[in-house]
ZAMAR-893983 format. One line per 2 residues: number of its first residue (from 1); for each residue x, y, z of C-alpha. Coordinates in steps of 0.25 Angstrom, whole numbers, padded with zeros to 4 digits, m for minus. Each point is the difference from the previous one (the first is absolute). Layout:
% ZAMAR-893983
NUM	X,Y,Z | ...
This chain:
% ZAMAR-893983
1	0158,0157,m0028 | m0013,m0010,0001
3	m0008,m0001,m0013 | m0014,0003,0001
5	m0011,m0004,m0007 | m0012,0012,m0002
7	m0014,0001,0006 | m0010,m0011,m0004
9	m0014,0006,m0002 | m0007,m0016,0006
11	m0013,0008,0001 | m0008,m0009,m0010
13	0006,m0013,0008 | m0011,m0001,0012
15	m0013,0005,0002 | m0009,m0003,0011
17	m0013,0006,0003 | 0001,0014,0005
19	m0013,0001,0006 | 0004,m0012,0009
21	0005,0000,0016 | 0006,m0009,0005
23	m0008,m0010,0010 | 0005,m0009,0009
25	m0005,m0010,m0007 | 0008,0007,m0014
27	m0013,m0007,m0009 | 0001,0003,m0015
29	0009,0007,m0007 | 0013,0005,0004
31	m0003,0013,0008 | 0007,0014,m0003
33	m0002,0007,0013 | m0001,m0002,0016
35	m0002,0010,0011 | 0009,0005,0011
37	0004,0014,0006 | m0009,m0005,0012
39	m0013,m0002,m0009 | 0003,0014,m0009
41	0009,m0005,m0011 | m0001,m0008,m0011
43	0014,m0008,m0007 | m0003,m0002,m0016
45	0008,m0008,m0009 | m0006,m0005,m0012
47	0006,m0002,m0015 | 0003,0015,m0002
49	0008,0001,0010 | 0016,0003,m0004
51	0011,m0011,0001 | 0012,m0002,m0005
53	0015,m0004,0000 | 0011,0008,0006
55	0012,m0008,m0002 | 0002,m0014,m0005
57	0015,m0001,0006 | 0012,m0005,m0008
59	0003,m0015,0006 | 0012,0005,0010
61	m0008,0010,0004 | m0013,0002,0009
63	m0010,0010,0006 | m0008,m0001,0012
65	m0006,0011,0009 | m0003,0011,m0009
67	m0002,0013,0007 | m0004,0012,m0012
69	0002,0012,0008 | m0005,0015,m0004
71	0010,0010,0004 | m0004,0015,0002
73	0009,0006,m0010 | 0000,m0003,m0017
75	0015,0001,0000 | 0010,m0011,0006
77	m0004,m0007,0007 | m0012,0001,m0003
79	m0011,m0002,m0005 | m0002,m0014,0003
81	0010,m0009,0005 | m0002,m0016,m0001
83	0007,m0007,0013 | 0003,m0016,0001
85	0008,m0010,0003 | 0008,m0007,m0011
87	0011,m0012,m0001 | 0013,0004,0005
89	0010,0006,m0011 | 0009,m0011,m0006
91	0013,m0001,0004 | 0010,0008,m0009
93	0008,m0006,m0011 | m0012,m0009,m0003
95	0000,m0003,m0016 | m0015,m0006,m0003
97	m0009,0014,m0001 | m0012,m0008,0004
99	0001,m0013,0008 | m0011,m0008,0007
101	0000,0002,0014 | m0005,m0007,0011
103	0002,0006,0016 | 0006,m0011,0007
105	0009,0010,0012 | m0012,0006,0008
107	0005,0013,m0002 | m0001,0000,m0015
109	m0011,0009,m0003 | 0006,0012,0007
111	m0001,0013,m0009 | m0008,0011,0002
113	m0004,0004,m0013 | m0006,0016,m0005
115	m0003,0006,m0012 | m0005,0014,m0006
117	m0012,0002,m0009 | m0011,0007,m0003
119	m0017,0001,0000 | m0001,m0007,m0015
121	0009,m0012,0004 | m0004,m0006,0012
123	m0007,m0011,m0004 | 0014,m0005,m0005
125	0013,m0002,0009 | 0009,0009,m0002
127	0016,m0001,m0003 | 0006,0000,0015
129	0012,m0004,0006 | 0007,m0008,0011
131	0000,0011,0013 | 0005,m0009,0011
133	0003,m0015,0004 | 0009,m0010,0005
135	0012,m0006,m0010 | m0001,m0016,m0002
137	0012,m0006,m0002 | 0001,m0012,m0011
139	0008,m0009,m0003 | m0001,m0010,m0012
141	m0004,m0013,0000 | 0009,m0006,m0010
143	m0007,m0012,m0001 | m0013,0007,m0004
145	0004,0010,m0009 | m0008,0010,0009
147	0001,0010,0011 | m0007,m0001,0014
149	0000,0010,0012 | 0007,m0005,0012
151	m0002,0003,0013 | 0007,0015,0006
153	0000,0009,0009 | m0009,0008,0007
155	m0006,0012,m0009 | m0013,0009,m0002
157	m0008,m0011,m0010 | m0013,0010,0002
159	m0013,m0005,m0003 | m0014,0007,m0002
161	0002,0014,0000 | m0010,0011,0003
163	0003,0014,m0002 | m0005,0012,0008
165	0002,0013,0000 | 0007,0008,0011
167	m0006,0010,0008 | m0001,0010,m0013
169	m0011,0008,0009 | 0013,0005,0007
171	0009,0002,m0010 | 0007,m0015,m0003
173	0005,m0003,m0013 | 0003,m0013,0002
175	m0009,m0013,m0003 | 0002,m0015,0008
177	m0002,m0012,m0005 | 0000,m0011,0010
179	0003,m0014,m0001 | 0001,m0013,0004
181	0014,m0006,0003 | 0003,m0016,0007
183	0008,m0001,0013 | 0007,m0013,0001
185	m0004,m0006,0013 | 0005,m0015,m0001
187	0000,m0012,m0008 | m0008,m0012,0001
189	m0002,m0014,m0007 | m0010,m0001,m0008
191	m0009,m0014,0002 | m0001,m0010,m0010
193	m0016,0003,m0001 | 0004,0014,m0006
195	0009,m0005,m0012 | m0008,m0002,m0012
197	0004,m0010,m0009 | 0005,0007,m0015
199	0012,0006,m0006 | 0008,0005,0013
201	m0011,m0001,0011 | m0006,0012,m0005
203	m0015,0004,m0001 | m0005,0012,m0005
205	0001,0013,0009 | 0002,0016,m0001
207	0011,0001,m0004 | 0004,m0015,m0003
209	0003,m0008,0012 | 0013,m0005,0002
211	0003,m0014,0002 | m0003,m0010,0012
213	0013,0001,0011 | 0001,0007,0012
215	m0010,0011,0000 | 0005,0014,0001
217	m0009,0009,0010 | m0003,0013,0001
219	m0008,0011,0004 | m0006,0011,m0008
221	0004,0015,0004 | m0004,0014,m0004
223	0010,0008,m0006 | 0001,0014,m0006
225	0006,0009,m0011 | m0003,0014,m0006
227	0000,0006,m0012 | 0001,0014,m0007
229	m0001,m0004,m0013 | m0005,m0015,0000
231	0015,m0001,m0005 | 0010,0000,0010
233	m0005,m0006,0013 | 0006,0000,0014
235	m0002,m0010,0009 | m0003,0000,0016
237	0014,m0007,0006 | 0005,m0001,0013
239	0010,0012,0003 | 0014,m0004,0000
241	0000,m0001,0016 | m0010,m0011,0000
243	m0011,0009,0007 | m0005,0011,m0009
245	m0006,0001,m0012 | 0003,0004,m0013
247	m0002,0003,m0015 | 0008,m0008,m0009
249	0002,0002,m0015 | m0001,m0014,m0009
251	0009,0002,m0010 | 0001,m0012,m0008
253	0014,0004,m0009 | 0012,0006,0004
255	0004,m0011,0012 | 0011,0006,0010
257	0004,m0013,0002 | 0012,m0005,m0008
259	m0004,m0009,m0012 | m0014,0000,0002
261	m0008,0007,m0009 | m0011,0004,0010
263	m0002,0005,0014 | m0006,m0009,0011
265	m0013,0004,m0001 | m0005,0007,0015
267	m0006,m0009,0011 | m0014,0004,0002
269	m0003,0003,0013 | m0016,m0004,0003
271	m0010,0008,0004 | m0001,0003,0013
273	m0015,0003,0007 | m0002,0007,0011
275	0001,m0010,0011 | 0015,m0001,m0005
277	m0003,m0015,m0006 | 0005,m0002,m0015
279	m0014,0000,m0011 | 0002,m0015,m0003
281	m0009,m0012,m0002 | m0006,m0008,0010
283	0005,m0014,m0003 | 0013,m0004,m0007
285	0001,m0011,m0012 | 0009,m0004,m0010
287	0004,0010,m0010 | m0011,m0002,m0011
289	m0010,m0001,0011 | m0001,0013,0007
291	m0012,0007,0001 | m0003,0013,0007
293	m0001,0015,m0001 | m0004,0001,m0015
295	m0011,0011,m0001 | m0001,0015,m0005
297	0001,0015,0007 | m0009,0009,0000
299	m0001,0016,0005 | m0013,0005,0005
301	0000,0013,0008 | 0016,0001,0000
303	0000,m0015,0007 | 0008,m0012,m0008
305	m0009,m0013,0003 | 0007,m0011,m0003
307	m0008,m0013,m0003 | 0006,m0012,0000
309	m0004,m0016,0001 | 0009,m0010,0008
311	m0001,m0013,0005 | m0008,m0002,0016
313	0011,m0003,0009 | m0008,m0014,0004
315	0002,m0003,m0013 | 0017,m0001,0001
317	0000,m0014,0002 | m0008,m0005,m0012
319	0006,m0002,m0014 | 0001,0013,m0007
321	m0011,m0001,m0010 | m0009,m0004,0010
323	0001,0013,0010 | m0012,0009,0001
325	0002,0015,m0001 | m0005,0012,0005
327	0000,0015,m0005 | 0006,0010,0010
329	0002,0016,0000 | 0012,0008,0005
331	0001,0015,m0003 | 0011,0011,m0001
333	0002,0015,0001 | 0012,0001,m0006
335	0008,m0010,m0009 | 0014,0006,0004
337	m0001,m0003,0015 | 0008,m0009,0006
339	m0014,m0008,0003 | m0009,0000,m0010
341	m0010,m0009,0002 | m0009,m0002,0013
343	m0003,m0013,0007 | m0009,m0009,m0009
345	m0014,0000,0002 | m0008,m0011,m0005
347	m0012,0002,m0011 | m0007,m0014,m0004
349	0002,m0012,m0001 | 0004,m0013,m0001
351	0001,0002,m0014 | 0005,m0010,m0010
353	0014,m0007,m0002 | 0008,0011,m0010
355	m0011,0011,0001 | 0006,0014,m0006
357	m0009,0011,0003 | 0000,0013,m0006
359	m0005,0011,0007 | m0003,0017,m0004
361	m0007,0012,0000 | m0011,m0001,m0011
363	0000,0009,m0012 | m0009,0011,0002
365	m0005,m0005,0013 | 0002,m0001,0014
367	0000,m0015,0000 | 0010,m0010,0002
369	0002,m0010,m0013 | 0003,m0013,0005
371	0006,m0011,m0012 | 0005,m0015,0004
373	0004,m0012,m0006 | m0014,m0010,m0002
375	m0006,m0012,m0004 | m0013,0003,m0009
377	m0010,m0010,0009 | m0003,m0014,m0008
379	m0013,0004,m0006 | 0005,0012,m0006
381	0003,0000,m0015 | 0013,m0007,m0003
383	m0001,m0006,0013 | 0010,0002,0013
385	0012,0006,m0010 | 0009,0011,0008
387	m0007,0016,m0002 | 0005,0012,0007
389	m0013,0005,0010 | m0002,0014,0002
391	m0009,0007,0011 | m0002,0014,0005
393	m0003,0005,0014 | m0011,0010,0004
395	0009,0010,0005 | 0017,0003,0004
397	m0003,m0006,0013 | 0010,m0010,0000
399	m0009,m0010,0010 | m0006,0000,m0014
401	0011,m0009,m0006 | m0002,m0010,0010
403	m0015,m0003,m0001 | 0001,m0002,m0014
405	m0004,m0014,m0003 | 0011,m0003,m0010
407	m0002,m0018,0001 | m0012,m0006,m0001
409	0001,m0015,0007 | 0009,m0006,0005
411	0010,0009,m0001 | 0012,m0006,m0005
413	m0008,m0005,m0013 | 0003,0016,m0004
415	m0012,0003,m0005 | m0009,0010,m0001
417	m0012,0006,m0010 | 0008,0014,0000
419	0008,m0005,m0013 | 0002,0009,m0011
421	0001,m0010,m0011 | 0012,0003,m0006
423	0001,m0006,m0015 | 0015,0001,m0005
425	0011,m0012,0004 | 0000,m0014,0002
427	0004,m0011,m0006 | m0011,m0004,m0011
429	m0006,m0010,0008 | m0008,0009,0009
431	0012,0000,0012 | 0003,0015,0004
433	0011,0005,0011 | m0002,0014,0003
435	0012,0003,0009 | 0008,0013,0004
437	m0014,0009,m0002 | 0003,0014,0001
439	m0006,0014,m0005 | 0003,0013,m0006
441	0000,0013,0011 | 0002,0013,0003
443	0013,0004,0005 | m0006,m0003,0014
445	m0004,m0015,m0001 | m0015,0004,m0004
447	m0007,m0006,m0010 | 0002,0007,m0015
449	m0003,m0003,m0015 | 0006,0003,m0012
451	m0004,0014,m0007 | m0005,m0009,m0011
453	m0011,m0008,0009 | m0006,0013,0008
455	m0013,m0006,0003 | 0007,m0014,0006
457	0002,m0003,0015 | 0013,m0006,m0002
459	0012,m0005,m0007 | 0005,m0015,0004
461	0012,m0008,m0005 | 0002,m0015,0004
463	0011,m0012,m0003 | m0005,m0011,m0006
465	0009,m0013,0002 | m0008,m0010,m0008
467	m0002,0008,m0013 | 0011,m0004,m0011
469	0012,0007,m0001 | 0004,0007,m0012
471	0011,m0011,m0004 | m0011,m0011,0003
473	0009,m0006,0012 | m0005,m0003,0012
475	0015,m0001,0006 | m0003,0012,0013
477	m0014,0001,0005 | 0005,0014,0001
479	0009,0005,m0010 | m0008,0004,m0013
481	m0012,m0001,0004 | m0008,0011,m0004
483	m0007,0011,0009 | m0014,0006,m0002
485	m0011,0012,0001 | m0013,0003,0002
487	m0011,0010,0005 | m0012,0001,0008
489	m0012,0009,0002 | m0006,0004,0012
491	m0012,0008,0001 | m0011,0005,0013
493	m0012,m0009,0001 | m0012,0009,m0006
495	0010,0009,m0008 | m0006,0004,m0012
């Protein structure tokens, strides 16, 4: 179980004028509101606004990519279910209760994580457990005195999940959560231009880059699992003749193998689109480098909408943190199928390197919400320090997404007026890293808020990799460090 720490109340922190909008010229003050929703909205963050944190992880643990989803029933597994991806589960037998970590194999970082808890308590992480992931070996260094994951085989190792529901309108039971898995594609040197002088080679990444030698490449792919209880999953594997597809239990005790404690853990099969090609990224790169396919799933009008950033495919040939993204749709019917998806279409761009973009129904409104990662322009308060943005569109039509203006220029500053001028994090010096945003939805991927703050548009969590840790170590970027809420209002221009 991950200690948490309760809501903070950090209303009395920040309070800019309310009265103010925000120019493009952002003159004065800081301002608390902006328009959107094609001229009809207005976005209001000021000092009363609600933030707080959620978890501040123990230091061989972390949190990224919280997803808090409302369920339509009060008993289990309802009501409110909070999905993320967490560390992978320490090998067995290990005797320290709580070591410092550090991801140095690019799979580490492979659980999906859920827990159960209620309307009262969701400003707070609750206790959750370990559902599915791929085992690391160690072995001990003697000359250290400490263990370090080496590399292994092939395994699950899933990645930012988003959960969905099945098609309840016709009777499902089941929920999905989907995921992203590596393929290993090749390996390649890595140049000497790359390797940064330090301990090891290493520089900081998510999770904590491994050292300089030959790269290992890969690809990002889709995968899927289901869920009746958002206890036991199964996950989608090849069938036993290589062709088919199949529902696999993960079972993580009770190995059928001799000695071993645990199962081999299923071989996800990738999602398949309709054109019969795999859901995986445009452009490989070494392990800690993949980008692609991150995004959310939405159902309007009992038609998932998949939105999802990856890089453009002219981009392959440049270093990985310099390849421009773009946003991209694809839609299903049925999540059962043996092709899900349909073929991509494209929705804007080029955006930014590393963009993530979160896209849903509105609350209460038949509006698309639309919430990225962002720079604050220089001349706003606090200068250019990483925000989430948020914008609205006039309507569901999904053209809509695309004409939204989410950077002002150039583009790959990441930039944009539309910040919401989040408050909590950082790392005291006025540096803020706002990674892995995600929000709290209905059991259908549209935006919800937490019986407690009614009157709000929406509820959104974030990582923030610079703020201290609870141990005061800075040995992971990624481990410990704590994760974050907060809410925002948005009201009709000329509503009384």
């Amino acid at each position: 179980m991950l200690p948490a720490l309760g809501a903070l109340a950090a209303g009395a922190l920040f309070a800019p004028d309310p009265a103010a909008a925000r120019s493009a010229g952002f003159e004065g003050s800081a301002p608390s509101c902006y328009v959107t929703g094609g001229g009809g909205l207005e976005i209001c963050r000021d000092g009363s606004e609600a933030e707080g944190v959620l978890i501040a992880p123990a230091p061989c643990a972390f949190v990224r990519g919280v997803q808090i989803l409302r369920l339509p029933r009060t008993e289990a597994p309802g009501p409110i279910q909070a999905v993320f991806q967490g560390q992978t589960p320490a090998a067995s037998g290990r005797e320290e209760p709580c070591p410092e970590r550090r991801a140095t194999d690019s799979r580490d970082g492979g659980s999906l994580r859920t827990g159960r808890t209620f309307e009262a308590l969701v400003t707070t992480l609750p206790p959750s457990a370990d559902r599915f992931w791929v085992d690391l070996p160690e072995v001990r260094a003697r000359s250290r005195g400490w263990s370090e994951p080496t590399p292994a085989a092939e395994g699950i190792g899933p990645r930012d999940p988003i959960a969905i529901a099945g098609r309840d309108w016709a009777g499902e039971a089941y929920s999905y959560v989907f995921l992203l898995g590596q393929e290993r594609v090749g390996v390649a040197a890595t140049s000497d231009d790359a390797k940064p002088s330090g301990r090891r080679g290493r520089r900081r990444a998510e999770p904590d880059e491994a050292g300089p030698g030959p790269a290992d490449v890969r690809r990002r792919v889709q995968i899927e699992a289901r869920t009746l209880d958002f206890q036991s999953f199964e996950i989608r594997t090849r069938a036993a003749d290589g062709y088919g597809l199949a529902w696999t239990p993960f079972e993580p005790k009770g190995g059928t193998k001799a000695g071993r404690g645990r199962s081999d853990p299923p071989n996800p099969a990738p999602v398949i689109d309709e054109a019969g090609k795999p859901v995986a990224s445009a452009c490989t790169a070494p392990a800690f480098e993949t980008h692609g396919l991150a995004g959310s799933i939405s159902i309007v009008d009992r038609t998932y909408h998949y939105v999802y950033t990856d890089v453009l495919p002219e981009d392959c040939g440049l270093a990985p943190e310099k390849r421009r993204t773009a946003l991209y749709l694809r839609t299903a019917q049925d999540l059962a199928g043996p092709k899900v998806w349909s073929v991509a279409k494209k929705l804007a761009g080029p955006l930014p390197p590393g963009s993530l973009v979160r896209v849903a129904r509105a609350k209460g409104m038949q509006r698309w919400a639309v919430s990225y990662t962002c720079q604050r322009p220089a001349n706003a308060p606090g200068g250019p320090v990483a925000d989430i943005c948020l914008q609205y569109t006039a309507d569901l039509n999904l053209d809509g997404i695309g004409a939204l203006k989410l950077y002002a220029d150039p583009v790959e500053a990441g930039r944009s007026p539309a910040y919401l001028g989040l408050r909590s994090g950082g790392d005291g010096s006025g540096r803020f890293d706002r990674s892995a945003h995600f929000w709290m939805t209905d059991a259908e991927g549209n935006l919800d808020t937490p019986s407690i703050y009614p009157n709000k548009a929406g509820f959104l969590t974030w990582l923030d990799r610079l703020a201290p840790t609870a141990s005061g170590r800075d040995t992971s970027s990624l481990y410990g460090r704590p994760v974050y809420w907060a809410t925002w209002t948005v009201r009709r221009i000329g509503a009384q």
